[in-house]
N, C-alpha and C positions, 0 to 999 in steps of 0.2 A: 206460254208455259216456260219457266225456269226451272228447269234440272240441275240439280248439282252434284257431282259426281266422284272420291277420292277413294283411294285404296292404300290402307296399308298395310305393309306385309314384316313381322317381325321374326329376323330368323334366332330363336336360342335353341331350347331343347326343344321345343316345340316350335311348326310355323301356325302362326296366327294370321287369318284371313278377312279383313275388317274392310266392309263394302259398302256404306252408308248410301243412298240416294236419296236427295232434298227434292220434291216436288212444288214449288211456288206457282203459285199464277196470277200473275196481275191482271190477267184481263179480266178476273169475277172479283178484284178486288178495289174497296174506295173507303177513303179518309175526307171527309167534308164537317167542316165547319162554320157557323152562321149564331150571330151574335149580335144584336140590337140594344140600344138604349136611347129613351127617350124620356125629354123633360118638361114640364108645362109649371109656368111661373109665373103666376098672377097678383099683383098687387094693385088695390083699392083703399087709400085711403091707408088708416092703422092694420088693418087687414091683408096678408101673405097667407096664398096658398101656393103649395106646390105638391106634383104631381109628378114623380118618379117611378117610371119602368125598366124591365131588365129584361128580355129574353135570350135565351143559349140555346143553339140545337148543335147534336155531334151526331153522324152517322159515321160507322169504322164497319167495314168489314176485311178479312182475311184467312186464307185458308192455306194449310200447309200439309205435305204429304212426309213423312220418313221412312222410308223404308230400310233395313237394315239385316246384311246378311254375315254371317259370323260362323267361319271354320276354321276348327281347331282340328291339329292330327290326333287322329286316333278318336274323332269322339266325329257324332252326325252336326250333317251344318243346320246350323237356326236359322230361322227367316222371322224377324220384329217386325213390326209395323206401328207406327205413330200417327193419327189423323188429328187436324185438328182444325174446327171452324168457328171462328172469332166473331161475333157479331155484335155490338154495341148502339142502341140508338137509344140517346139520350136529351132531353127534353127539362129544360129548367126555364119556370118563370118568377117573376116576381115587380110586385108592384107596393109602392111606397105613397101613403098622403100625409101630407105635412099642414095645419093649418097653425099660425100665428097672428095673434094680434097685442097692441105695443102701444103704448102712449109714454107718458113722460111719469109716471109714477105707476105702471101698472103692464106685468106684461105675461101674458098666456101662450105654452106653447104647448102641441098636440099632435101625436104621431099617431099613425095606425099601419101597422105591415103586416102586409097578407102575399101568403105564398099558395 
């Protein structure tokens, strides 16, 4: 656990009393990322086919605490509070087929992408 901890104090007509505390914790927290690509590329003759893949995974998480306490003279002190839990798990794929074929006067080509 990471506390962070500052004070400050402004004297005019009034003193102002500003006491934020930051709560981090990196031990419940993780950033990980994982990304693949793969290709397969067949040729027979006038005939190309190729076979393109794509995967991505992200896991994030993070969580933050603020707390904050604020007195002013003459008036009651406040107590804030800020939580917050970040979670992100993310999952992309994708794949690509390519089929061509090619001679000297004639030539076809053909995609198909699916996600």
């Amino acid at each position: 656990m990471v506390i962070i901890t500052f004070q400050l104090i402004f004297t005019t007509q009034q003193t102002i009393n500003y006491n934020p505390i930051i709560d981090i914790q990196p031990e419940n927290q993780y950033d990980n990322s994982f990304n693949s690509y793969l290709v397969f590329d067949k040729k027979l003759g006038n005939h190309n086919l190729t076979w393109t893949n794509n995967s991505s995974t992200k896991r994030f998480k993070e969580n933050q605490d603020v707390a904050t306490l604020l007195n002013f003279d003459g008036q009651p002190a406040t107590n804030n509070r800020f939580a917050n839990n970040n979670i992100q798990d993310i999952s992309l794929y994708a794949t690509q087929l390519d089929y061509r074929y090619s001679n000297d006067q004639f030539d076809l080509h053909c995609k198909r992408l699916k996600f």
